[in-house]
Backbone bond lengths (Angstrom), bond angles and torsions (degrees), N, CA, C in turn:
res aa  C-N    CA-C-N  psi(-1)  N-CA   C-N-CA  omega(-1)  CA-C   N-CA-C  phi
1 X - - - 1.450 - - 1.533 109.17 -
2 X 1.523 124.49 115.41 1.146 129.46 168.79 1.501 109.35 -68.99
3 X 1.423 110.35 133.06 1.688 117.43 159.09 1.594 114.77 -127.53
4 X 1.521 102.62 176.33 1.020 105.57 174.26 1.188 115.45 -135.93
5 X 1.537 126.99 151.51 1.512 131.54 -153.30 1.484 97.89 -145.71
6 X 1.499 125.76 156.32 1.467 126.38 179.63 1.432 83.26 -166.14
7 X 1.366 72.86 135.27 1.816 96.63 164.05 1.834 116.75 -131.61
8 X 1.255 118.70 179.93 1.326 117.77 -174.81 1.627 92.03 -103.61
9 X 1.260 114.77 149.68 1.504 123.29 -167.70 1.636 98.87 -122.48
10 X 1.513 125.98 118.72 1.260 104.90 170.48 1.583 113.55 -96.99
11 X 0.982 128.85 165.25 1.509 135.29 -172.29 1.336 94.78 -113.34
12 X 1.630 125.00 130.84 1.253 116.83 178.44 1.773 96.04 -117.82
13 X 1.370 106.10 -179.87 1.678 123.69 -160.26 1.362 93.68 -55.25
14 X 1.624 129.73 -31.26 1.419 118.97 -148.51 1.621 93.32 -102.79
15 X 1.404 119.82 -0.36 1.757 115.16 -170.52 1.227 142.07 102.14
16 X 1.965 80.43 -7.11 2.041 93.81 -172.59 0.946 98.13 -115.60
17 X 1.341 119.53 131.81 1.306 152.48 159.87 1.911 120.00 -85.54
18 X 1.779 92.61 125.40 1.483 85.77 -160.47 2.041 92.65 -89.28
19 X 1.551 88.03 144.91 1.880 102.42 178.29 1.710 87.70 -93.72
20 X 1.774 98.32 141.25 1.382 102.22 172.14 1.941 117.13 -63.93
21 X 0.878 94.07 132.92 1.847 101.30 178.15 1.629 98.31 -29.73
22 X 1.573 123.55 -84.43 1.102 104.57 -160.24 1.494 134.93 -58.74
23 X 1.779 110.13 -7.85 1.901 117.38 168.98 2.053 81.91 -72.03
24 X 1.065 127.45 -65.19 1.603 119.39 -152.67 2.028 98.88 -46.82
25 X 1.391 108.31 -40.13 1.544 110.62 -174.18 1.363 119.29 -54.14
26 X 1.488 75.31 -32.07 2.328 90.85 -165.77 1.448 97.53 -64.94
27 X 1.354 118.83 -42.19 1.402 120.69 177.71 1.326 144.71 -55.41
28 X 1.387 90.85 -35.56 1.511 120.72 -170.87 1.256 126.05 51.21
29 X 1.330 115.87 28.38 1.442 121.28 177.63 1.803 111.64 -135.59
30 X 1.140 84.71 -169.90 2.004 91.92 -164.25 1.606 85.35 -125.52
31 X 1.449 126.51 -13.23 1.464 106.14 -160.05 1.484 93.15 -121.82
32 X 1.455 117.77 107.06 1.675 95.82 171.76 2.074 97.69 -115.78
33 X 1.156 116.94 -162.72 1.433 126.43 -154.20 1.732 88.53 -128.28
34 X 1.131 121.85 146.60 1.692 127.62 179.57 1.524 99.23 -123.00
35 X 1.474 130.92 126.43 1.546 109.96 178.95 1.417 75.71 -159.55
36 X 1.831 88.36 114.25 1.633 138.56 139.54 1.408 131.27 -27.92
37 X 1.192 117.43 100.47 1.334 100.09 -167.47 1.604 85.04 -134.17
38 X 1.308 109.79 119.10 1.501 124.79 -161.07 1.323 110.01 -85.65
39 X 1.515 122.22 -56.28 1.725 136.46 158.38 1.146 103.33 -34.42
40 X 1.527 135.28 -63.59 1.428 110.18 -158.34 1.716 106.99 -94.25
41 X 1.384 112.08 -2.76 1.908 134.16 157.52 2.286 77.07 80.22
42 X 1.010 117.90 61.98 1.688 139.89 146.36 1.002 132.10 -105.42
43 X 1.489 131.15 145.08 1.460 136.32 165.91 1.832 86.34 -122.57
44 X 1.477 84.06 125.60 2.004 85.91 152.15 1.766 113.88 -126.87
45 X 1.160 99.01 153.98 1.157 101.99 176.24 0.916 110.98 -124.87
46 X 1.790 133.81 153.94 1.180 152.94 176.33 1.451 141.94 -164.28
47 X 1.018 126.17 121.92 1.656 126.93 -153.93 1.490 106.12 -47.67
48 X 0.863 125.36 123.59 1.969 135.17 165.50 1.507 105.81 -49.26
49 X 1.345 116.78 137.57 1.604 120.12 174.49 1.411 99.33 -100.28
50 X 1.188 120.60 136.32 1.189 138.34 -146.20 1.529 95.07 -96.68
51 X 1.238 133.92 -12.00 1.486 131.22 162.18 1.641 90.60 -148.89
52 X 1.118 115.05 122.15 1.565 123.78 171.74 2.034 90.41 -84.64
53 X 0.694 127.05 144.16 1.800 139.77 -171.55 1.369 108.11 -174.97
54 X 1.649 118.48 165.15 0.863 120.40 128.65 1.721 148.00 -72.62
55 X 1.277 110.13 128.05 1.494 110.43 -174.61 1.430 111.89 -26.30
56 X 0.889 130.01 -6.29 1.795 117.90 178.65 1.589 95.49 -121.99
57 X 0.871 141.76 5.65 1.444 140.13 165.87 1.325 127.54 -47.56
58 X 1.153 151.50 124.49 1.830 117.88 156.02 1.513 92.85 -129.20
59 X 1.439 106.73 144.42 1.657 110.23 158.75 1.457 93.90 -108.60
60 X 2.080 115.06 160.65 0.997 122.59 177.76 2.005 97.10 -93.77
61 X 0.976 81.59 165.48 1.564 111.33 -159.31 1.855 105.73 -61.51
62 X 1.642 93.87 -29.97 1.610 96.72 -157.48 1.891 86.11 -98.28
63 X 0.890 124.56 -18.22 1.613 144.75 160.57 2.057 95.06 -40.51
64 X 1.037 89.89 -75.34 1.678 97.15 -161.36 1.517 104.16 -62.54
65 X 1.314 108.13 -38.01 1.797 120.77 -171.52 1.765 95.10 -52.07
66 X 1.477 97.95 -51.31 2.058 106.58 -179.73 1.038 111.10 -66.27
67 X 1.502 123.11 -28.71 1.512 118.70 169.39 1.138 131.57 -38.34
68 X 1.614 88.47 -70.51 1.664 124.78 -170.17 1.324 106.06 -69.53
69 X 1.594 127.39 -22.13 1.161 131.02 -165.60 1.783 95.96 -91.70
70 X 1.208 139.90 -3.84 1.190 155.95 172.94 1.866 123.73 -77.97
71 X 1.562 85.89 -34.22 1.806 102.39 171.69 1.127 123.72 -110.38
72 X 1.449 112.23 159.22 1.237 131.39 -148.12 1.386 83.07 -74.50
73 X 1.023 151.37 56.79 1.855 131.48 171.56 1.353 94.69 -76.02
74 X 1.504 91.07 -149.45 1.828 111.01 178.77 1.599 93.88 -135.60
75 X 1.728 115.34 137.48 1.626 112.84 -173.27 1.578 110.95 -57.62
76 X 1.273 111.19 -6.13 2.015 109.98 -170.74 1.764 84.89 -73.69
77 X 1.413 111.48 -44.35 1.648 106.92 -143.03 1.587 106.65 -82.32
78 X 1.502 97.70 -27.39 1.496 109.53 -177.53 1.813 88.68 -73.22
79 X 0.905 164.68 -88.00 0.789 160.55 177.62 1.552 110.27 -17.68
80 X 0.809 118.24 -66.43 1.817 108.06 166.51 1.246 131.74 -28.76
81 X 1.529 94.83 -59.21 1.548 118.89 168.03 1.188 120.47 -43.35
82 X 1.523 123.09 -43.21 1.559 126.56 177.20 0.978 101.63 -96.81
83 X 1.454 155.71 -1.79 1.720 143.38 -173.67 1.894 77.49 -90.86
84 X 1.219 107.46 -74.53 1.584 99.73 179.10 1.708 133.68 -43.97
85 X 1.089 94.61 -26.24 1.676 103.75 168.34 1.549 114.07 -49.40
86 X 2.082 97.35 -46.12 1.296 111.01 -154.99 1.822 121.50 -61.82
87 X 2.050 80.71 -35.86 1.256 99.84 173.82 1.732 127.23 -73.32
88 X 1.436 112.47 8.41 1.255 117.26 -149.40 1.580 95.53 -94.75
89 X 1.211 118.85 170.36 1.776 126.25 159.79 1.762 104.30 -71.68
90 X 1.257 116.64 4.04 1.484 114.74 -157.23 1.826 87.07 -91.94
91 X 1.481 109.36 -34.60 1.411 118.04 -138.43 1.527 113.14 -69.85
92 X 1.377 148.20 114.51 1.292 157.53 172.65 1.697 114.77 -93.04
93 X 0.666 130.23 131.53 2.081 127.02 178.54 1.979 93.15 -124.13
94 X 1.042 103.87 -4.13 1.496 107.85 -174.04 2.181 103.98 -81.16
């Protein structure tokens, strides 16, 4: 059963806006994506898939670690990125 829920969002001095705990739970992630959409005057948000693929895809694990270890991230996020990978349908160790 789809529902729908709204809450009031406050914006504080520094820009972050706190998401209620149980939308952050539903997600299960720490990293979601914010996209602006100025014409219709929206922000949506939505959790990032930690390997966008096709369903029959797999990368191995130590693959993405060399990836990620290639970009400019930050070591917290690259690390995110692969704990969530691990958990993904994407994830191979083979």
């Amino acid at each position: 059963m789809y529902t729908k829920q709204e809450a009031i969002l406050k914006l504080f001095g520094t820009g972050q806006i706190t998401i209620p705990k149980e939308w952050r739970d539903f997600f299960g992630t720490k990293t979601l994506k914010a996209i602006f959409d100025r014409e219709n005057r929206k922000i949506n948000i939505c959790p990032i898939r930690m390997v966008e693929l096709e369903d029959t895809k797999k990368i191995l694990s130590g693959q993405l670690k060399k990836d990620l270890d290639e970009t400019n991230f930050g070591k917290k996020f690259k690390q995110e990125l692969l704990a969530g990978y691990k958990k993904s349908d994407f994830y191979s160790n083979k």
